[in-house]
matplotlib code that plots the C-alpha trace (Angstrom):
import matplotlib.pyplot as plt

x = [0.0, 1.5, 0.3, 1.1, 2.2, 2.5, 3.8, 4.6, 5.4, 4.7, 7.1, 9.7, 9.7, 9.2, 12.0, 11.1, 9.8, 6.0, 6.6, 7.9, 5.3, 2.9, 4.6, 4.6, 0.9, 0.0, 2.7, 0.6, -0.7, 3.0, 5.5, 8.0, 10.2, 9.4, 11.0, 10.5, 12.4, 12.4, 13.2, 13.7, 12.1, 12.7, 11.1, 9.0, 10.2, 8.4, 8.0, 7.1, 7.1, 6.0, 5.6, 5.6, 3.7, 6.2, 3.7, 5.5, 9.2, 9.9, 13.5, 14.4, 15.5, 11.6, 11.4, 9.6, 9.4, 10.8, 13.2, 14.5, 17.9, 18.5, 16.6, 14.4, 11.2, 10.1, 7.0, 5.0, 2.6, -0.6, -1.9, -1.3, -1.1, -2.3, -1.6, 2.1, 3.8, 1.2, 2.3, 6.2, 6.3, 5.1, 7.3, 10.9, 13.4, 15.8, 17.7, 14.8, 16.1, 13.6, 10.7, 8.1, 4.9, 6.2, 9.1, 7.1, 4.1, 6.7, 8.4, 4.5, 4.3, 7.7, 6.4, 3.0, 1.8, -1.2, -2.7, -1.6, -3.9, -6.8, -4.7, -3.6, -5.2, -5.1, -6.2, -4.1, -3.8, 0.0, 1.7, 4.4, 7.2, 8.8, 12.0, 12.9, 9.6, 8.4, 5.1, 2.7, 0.7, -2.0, -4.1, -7.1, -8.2, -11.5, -13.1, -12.3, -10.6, -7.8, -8.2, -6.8, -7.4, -6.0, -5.7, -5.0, -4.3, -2.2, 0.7, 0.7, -0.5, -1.0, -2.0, -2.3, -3.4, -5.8, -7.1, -5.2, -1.8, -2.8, -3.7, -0.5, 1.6, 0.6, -0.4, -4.2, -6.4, -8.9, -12.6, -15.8, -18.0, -21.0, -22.7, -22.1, -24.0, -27.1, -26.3, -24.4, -27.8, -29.3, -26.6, -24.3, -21.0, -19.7, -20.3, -17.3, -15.1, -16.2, -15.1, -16.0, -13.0, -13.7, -11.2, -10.2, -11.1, -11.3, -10.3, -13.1, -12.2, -10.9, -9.7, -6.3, -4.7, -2.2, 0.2, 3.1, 4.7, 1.3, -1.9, -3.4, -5.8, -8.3, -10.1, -11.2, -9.0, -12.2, -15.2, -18.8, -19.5, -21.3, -24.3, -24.0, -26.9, -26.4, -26.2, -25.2, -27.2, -27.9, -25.1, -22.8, -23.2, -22.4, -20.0, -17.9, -18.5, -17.2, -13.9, -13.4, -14.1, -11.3, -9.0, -9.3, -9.0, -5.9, -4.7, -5.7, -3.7, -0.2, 1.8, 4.9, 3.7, 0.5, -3.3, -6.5, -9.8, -12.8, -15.1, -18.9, -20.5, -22.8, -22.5, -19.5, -17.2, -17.8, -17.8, -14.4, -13.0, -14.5, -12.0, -9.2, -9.4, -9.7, -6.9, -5.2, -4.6, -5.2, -5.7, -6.3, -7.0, -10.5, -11.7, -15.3, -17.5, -19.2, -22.2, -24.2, -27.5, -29.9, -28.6, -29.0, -32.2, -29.5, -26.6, -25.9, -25.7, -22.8, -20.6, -22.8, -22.2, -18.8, -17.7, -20.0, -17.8, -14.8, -15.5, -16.6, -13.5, -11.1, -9.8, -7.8, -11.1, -10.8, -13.5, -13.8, -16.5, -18.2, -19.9, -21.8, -18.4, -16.6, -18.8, -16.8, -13.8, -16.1, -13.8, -10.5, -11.8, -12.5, -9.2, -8.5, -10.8, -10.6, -13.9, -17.2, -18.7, -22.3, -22.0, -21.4, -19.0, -16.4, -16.3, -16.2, -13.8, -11.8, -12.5, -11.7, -8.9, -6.7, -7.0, -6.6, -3.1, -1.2, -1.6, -1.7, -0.8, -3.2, -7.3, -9.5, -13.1, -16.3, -16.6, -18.2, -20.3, -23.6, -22.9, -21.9, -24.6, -27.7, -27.1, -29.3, -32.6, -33.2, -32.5, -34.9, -37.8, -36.9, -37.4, -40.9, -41.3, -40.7, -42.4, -45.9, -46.5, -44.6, -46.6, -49.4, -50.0, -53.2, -51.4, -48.1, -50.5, -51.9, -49.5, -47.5, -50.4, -49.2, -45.7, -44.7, -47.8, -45.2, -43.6, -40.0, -38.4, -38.7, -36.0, -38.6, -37.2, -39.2, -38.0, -35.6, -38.5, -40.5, -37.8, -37.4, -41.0, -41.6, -38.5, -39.9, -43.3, -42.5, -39.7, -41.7, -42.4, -44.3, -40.6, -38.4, -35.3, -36.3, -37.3, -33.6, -32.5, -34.8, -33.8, -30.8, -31.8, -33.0, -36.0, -36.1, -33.7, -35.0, -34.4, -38.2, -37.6, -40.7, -40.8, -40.2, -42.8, -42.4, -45.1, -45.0, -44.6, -45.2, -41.6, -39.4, -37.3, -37.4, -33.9, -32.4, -34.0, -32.3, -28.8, -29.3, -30.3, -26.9, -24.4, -25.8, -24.4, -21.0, -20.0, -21.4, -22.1, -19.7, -16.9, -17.6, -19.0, -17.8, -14.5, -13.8, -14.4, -12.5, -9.4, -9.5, -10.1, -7.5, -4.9, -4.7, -3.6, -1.1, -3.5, -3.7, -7.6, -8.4, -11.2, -11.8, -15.4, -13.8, -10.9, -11.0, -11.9, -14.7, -16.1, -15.8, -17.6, -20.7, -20.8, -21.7, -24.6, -28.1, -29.6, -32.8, -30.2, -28.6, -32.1, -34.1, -33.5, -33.7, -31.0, -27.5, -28.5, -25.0, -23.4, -25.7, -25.1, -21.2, -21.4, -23.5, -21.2, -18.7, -20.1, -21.9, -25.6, -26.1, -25.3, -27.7, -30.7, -29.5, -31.1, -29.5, -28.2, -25.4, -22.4, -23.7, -23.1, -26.0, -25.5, -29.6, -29.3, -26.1, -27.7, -30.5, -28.0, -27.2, -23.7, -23.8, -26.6, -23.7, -24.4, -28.0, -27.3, -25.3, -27.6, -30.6, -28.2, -29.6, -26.5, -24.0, -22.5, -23.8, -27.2, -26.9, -26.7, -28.8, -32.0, -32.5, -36.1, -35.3, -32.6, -34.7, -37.4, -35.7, -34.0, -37.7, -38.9, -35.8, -35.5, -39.1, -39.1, -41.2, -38.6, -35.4, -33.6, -30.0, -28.9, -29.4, -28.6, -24.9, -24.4, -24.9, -23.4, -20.2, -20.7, -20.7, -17.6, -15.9, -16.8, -15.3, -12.2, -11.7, -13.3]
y = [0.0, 3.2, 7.1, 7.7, 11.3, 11.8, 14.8, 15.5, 18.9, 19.4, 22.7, 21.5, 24.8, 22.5, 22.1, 18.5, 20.9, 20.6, 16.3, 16.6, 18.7, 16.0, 13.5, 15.2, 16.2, 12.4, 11.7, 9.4, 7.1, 6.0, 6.9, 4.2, 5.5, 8.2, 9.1, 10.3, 9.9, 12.4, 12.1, 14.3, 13.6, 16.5, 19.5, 17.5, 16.0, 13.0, 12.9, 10.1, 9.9, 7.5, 7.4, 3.5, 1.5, -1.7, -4.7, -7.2, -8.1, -5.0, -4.5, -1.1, -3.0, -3.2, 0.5, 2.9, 4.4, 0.9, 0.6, -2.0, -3.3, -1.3, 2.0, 1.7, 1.3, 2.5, 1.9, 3.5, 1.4, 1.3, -1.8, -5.2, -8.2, -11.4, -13.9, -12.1, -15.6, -17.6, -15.0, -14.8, -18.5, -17.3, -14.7, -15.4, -17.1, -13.6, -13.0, -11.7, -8.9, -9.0, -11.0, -8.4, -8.0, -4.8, -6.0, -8.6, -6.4, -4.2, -7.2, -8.7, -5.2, -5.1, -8.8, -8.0, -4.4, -3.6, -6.8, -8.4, -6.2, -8.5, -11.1, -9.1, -10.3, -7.8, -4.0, -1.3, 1.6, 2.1, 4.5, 2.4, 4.3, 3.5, 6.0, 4.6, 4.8, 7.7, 5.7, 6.3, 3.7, 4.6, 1.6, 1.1, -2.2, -2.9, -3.3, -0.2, -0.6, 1.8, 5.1, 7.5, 11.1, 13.3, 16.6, 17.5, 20.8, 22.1, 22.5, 19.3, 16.1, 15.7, 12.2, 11.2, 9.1, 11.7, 15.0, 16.3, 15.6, 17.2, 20.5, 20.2, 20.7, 24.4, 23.8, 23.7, 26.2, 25.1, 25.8, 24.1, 22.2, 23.1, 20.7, 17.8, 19.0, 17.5, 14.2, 14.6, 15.0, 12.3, 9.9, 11.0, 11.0, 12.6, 10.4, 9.0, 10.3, 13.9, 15.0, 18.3, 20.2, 21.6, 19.8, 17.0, 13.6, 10.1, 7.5, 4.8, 1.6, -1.6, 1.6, 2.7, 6.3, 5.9, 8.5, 8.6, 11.5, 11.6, 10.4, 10.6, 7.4, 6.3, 3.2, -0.1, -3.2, -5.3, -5.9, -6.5, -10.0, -12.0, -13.8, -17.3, -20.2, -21.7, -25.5, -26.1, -27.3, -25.1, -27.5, -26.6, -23.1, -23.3, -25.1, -23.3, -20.1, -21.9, -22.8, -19.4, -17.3, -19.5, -19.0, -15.3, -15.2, -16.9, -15.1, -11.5, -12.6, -12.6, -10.1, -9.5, -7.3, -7.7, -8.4, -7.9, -8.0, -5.2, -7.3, -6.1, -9.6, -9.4, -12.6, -11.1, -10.1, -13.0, -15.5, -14.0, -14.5, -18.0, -18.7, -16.8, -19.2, -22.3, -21.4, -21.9, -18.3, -17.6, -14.7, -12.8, -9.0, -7.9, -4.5, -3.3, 0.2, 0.2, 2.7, 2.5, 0.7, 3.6, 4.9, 1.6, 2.6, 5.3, 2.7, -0.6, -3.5, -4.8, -4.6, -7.4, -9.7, -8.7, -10.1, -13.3, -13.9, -13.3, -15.4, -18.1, -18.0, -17.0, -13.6, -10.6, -8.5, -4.9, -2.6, 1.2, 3.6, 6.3, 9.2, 12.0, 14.6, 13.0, 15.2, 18.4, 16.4, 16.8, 20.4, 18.4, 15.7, 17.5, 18.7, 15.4, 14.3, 15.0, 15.7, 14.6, 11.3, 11.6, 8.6, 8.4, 5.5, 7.5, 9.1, 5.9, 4.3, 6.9, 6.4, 2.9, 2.8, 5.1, 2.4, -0.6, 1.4, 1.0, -2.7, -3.9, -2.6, -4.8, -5.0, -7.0, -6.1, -7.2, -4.5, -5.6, -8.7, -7.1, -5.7, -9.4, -11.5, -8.8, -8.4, -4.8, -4.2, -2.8, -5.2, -7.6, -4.9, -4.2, -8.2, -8.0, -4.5, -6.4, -9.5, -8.0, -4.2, -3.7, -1.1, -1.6, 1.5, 1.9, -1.0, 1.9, 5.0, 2.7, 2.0, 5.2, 6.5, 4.7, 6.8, 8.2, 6.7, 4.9, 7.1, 6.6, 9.4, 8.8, 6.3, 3.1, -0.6, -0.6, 2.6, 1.2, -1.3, 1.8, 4.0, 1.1, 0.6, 4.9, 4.3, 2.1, 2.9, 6.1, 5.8, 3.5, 4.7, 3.0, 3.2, 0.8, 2.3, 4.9, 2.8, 1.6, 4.7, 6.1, 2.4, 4.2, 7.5, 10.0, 10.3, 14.1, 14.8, 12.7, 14.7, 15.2, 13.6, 12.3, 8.3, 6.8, 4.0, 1.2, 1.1, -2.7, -4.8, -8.3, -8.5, -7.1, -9.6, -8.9, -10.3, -7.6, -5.1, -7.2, -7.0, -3.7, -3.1, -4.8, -3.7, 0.0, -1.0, -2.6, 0.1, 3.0, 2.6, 0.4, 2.1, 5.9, 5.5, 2.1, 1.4, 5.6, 5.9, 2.5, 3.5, 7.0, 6.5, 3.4, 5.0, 8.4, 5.9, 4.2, 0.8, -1.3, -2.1, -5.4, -6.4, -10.6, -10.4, -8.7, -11.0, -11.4, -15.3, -14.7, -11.7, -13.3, -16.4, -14.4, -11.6, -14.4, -15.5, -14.8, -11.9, -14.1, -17.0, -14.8, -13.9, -16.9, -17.5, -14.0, -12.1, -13.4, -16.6, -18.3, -16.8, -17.6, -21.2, -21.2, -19.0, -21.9, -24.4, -22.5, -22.7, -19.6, -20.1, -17.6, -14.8, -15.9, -14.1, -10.8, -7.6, -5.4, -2.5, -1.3, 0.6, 3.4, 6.0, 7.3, 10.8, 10.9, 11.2, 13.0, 15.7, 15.8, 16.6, 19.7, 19.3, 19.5, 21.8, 24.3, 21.4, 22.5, 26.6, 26.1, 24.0, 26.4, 29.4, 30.8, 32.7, 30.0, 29.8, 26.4, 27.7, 28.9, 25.3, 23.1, 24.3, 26.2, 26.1, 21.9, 21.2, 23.2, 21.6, 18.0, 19.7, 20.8, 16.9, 15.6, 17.4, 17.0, 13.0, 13.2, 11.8, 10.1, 12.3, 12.3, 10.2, 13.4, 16.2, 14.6, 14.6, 18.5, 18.9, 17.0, 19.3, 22.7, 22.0, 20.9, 23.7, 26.5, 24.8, 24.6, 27.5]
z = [0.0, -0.5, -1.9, -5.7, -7.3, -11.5, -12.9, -16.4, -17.1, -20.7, -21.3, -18.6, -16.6, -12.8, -10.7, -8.1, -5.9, -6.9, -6.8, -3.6, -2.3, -3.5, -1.8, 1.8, 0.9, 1.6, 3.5, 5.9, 2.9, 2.7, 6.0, 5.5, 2.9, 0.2, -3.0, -6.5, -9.6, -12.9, -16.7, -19.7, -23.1, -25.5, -24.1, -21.6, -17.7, -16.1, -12.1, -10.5, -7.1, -4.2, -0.7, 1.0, 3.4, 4.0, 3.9, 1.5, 1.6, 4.0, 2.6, 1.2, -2.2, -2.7, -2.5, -5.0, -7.4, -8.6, -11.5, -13.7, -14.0, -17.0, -16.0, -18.5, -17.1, -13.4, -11.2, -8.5, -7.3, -4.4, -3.3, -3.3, -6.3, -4.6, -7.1, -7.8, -6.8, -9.8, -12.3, -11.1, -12.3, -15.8, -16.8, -18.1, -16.5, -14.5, -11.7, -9.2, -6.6, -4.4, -2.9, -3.5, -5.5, -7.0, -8.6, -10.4, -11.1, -13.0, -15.2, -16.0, -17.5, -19.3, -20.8, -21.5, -21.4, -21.5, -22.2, -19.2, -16.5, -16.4, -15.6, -12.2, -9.1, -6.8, -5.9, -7.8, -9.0, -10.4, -12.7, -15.5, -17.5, -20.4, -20.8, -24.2, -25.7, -23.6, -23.1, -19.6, -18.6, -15.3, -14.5, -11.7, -10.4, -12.0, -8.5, -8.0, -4.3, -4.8, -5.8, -8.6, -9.5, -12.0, -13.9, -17.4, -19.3, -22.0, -19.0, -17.1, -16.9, -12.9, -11.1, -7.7, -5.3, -3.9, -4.7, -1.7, -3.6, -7.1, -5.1, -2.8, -6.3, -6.5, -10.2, -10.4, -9.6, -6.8, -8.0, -6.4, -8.6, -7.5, -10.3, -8.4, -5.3, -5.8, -6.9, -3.3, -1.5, -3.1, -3.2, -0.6, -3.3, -5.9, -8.8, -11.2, -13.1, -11.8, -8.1, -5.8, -7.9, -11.4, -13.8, -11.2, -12.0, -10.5, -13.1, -13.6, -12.5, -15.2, -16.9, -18.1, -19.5, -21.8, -22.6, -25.1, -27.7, -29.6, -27.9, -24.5, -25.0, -21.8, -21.9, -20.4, -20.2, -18.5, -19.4, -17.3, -16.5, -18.7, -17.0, -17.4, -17.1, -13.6, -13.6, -10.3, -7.6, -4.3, -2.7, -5.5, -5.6, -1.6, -1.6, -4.9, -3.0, 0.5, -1.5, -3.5, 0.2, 1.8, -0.9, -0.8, 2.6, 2.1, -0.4, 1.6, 5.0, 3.5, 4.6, 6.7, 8.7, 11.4, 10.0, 11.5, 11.1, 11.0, 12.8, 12.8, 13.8, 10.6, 8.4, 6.0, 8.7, 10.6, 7.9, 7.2, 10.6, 10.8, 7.8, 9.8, 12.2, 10.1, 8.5, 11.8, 13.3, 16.9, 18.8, 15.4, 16.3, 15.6, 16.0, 16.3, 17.3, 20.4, 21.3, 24.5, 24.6, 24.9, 21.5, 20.1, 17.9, 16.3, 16.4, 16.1, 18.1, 16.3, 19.2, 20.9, 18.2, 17.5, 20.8, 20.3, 17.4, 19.0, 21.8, 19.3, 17.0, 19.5, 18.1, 20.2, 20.5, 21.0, 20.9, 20.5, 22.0, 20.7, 22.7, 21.8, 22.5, 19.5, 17.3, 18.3, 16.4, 13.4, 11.9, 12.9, 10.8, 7.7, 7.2, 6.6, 3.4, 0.1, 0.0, 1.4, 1.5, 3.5, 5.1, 8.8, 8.4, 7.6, 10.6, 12.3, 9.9, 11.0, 14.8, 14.7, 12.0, 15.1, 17.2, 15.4, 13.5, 17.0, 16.1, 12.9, 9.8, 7.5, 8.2, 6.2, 6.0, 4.5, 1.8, -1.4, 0.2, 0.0, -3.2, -4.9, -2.8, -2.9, 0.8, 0.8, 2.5, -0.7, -3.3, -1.5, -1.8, -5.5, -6.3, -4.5, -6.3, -9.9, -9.1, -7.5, -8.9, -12.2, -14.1, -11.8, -11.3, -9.0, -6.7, -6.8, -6.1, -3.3, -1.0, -1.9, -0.1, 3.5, 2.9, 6.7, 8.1, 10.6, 12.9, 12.6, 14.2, 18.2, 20.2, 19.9, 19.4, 15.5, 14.2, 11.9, 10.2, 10.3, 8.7, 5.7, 5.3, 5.1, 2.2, 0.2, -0.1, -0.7, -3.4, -5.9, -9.6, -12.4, -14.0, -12.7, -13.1, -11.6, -8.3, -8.4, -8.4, -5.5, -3.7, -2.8, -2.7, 0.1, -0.2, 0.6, -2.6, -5.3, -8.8, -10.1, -13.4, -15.4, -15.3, -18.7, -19.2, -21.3, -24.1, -24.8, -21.1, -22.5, -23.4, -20.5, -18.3, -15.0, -15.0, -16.5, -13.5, -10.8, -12.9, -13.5, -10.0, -8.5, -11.0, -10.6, -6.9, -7.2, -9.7, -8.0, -4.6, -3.5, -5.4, -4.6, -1.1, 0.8, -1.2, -1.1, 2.2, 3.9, 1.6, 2.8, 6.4, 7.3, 4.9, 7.2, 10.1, 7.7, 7.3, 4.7, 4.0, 2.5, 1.0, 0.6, -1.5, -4.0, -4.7, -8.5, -8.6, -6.4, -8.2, -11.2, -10.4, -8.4, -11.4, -13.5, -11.8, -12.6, -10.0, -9.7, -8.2, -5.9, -4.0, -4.5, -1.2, 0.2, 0.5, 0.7, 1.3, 0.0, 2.5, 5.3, 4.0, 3.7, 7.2, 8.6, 7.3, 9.0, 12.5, 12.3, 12.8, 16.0, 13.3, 10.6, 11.7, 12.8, 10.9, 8.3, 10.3, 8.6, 9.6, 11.0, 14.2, 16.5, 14.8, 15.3, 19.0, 19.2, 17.8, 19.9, 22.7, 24.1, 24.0, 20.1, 19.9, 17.7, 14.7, 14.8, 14.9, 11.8, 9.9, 10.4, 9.7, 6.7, 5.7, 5.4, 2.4, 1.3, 0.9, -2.6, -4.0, -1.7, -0.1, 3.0, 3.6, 3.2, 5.7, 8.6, 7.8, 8.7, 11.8, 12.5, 12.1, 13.5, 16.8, 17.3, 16.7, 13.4, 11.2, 11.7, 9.5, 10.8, 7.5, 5.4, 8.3, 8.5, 5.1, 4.8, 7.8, 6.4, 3.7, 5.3, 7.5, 4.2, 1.5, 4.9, 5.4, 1.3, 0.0]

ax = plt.figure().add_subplot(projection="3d")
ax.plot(x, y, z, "-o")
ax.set_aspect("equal")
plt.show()
């Protein structure tokens, strides 16, 4: 794992200065050894510079920016390349310097260029140079797990790691993109390949950039899965999956330095840790959230089952509280983002991430599992949506008509199945696409498009809904939300996240499957059978909660009541993009335990302290 810094200066008027300052920028992503290296084609100089978390092969010969024998080619490189040893064995017979994945990441792409990515294993995002030919290659996993941003003008060609690096080179002028704030309110991200800052961009995952003396070329090196008939039986589909989860595991837990575990007690964190331990490690460390049990209609009780599993798989258990005072940290935090991600678990990735850095230096986690097995509250209600009231409208207008008849926004043991039913039966549209998109909206900031209706229904396969429905997930949501924010938060503690579910013979294998097999069951029902294989059965019946703070009753507090004075103040800034009369009326509804609408009041919260620090 390390922070990643591109410059090419396309009149060669930079001194390493700006690279430098790029490298400090993101200092933390990296704080074993840092270093850049710099060419000179014709009127042009290449940076490259890299700052390096030692996880494999700790030995400063496996430093980067990384160089071949003959200087030819160099590397900088974020992430990790599981299946480095398989594809050492297939490249040519040479006299190997190190034991890293680095150093054969950068002969697979001397060999085989651009050709070769899909056959990488792994999360990346890496920067390849070839001096001779003056040819740039910047590749992105095609989960999407590590990020990559970048900025392009008739000047300089500027890529990093984070946005936070491309500013700290002093070479881009910092503008808000106001464009992007209210797919922000309805989403809670910014999405790809746009960002907060006018003319920065993420690249898209599976995507490369290719740069040489005459062509700047992005593009896709994989493509979607292709849906594949299932022939195997219930007990064949378990048991693959079984098989491909251990093996990723496997694969995830080398490292030479100490690996733990995010451990939520939900079925993908604790499968995971079941596999820990059958692969034979004891006392593994686990780390989980705690909140007190009269916030737990705002929280979680993951902490209780957290410490079940730990006491069941024997794992170093260590657990992290959260209070109500931790909110005043929220303008300390800030200065630490790139940019704003409404969800409230990146304030507690961030919480938990400085404990679990004065141990380990490696943390799996169970990112991507609900994405892959339709794990989401939601993606259950969208299969009952398609199968019962497809274009029926009157059946729609109905039970639209029950929407907020539940009150969901006291401290009450069924607020969250009120909350979900209040979202769902108000978020359905004769359209369907439209309903997966308002699946995963809030409700409150739903664009008011008009549905688009299909004039000949006999035809349609629901099929395609569900696949649309999940893949609209793992390339959106899970990328520019979950992935965004674990990669964010346990990289400012100098963590490496990793994410098993998304190991690229897994993905593969469940991306191929037909949506309709993945909840025929209900949801995630493979892994509630591999999990149950696996010892797990006290877990299987737990709800969907989430990883989620009790900002809800925090704010209710008095000792916070200076979050509620600036979202009702009129006069902030903010207010010329999203809408005032809006926010204070879901403070209104909030502090008077109408509606639970902390979801949406921390994302604009999140927002405000951002846009003063930056602009």
């Amino acid at each position: 794992m390390c922070g990643i810094n591109i410059i090419i200066d396309k009149k060669g008027v930079l001194t390493s200065r700006e690279i430098q300052s790029m490298n400090q920028a993101i200092l933390y992503r990296g704080p074993d050894h840092s270093d850049f290296v710099s060419f000179q084609f014709k009127q042009q100089q290449i940076f490259i510079g890299n700052n390096r978390l030692k996880i494999i092969d700790r030995n400063t010969l496996s430093n980067q920016p990384y160089n071949s024998i003959d200087k030819r080619y160099s590397l900088t490189f974020n992430g990790a390349i599981y299946n480095y040893k398989e594809l050492k064995q297939q490249l040519p017979a040479m006299e190997w310097q190190t034991e890293s994945d680095t150093e054969v990441l950068l002969n697979w792409m001397i060999v085989h260029g651009l050709s070769g990515l899909p056959e990488l294993n792994g999360m990346f995002a890496f920067a390849f140079y070839d001096r001779q030919q003056h040819a740039l290659i910047i590749a992105r996993d095609p989960s999407g797990i590590k990020p990559l941003y970048y900025y392009n003008d008739d000047d300089y060609f500027i890529a990093s790691s984070e946005i936070k690096g491309i500013l700290a080179s002093g070479l881009v002028k910092k503008e808000f993109n106001s464009n992007q704030v209210s797919h922000y309110l309805q989403f809670k991200y910014v999405p790809k390949p746009f960002t907060f800052y006018k003319n920065i961009f993420e690249l898209n995952e599976a995507t490369f950039i290719k740069i040489d003396e005459y062509d700047f070329k992005i593009k896709r090196f994989e493509s979607p899965s292709v849906i594949k008939p299932n022939t195997l039986t219930n007990q064949q589909l378990i048991e693959t999956c079984d098989q491909l989860i251990e093996n990723a595991v496997k694969h995830h837990l080398v490292a030479d330095v100490p690996v733990g575990l995010y451990l939520s007690g939900g079925i993908d964190s604790t499968l995971l840790l079941s596999k820990i331990r059958k692969l034979g490690h004891l006392n593994f460390p686990t780390f989980t959230i705690a909140n007190s049990s009269r916030e737990q209609a705002f929280g979680t009780r993951d902490f209780e089952f957290a410490r079940l599993a730990s006491k069941l798989y024997n794992s170093d258990h260590h657990e992290v509280s959260v209070h109500a005072e931790m909110l005043q940290d929220l303008p300390a935090f800030v200065s630490m983002i790139d940019q704003p991600i409404g969800d409230s678990a990146l304030f507690l990735t961030h919480i938990l991430s400085k404990e679990a850095g004065q141990h380990v230096r490696v943390a799996l986690n169970g990112a991507g599992a609900d994405e892959l097995f339709a794990g989401y509250n939601r993606h259950s209600a969208y299969k009952s949506y398609l199968n019962n009231l497809l274009h029926k409208n009157l059946a729609i207008t109905l039970i639209k008509s029950t929407y907020n008849i539940l009150p969901d926004g006291g401290n009450h043991s069924l607020k969250k199945v009120f909350r979900l039913w209040n979202k769902f039966t108000g978020m359905m549209d004769v359209d369907p696409i439209k309903t997966c998109h308002n699946f995963s909206s809030s409700e409150y900031f739903i664009e008011k498009n008009t549905s688009i209706e299909v004039d000949d229904k006999s035809y349609e396969d629901l099929s395609y809904y569900l696949y649309y429905c999940l893949r609209n997930d793992r390339t959106k949501y899970l990328i520019s939300d979950i992935l965004a924010l674990t990669d964010k938060m346990t990289m400012r503690s100098s963590i490496e996240a990793r994410v098993p579910y998304l190991d690229q013979e897994l993905r593969r294998f469940v991306e191929s499957l037909d949506p309709s097999v993945l909840l025929k069951n209900g949801r995630k029902w493979i892994l509630k059978e591999v999990l149950l294989r696996n010892g797990g059965e006290t877990f299987l019946n737990r709800p969907k909660e989430g990883f989620g703070m009790p900002f809800g009753y925090w704010l209710k507090l008095p000792v916070n009541k200076n979050f509620v004075e600036k979202l009702t103040n009129k006069n902030h800034p903010i207010y010329e993009w999203v809408p005032y009369q809006t926010i204070k009326n879901l403070v209104d509804w909030h502090l008077g335990s109408k509606r639970d609408c902390s979801s949406e009041l921390w994302s604009v919260l999140l927002l405000m302290h951002w846009y003063e620090k930056e602009f």
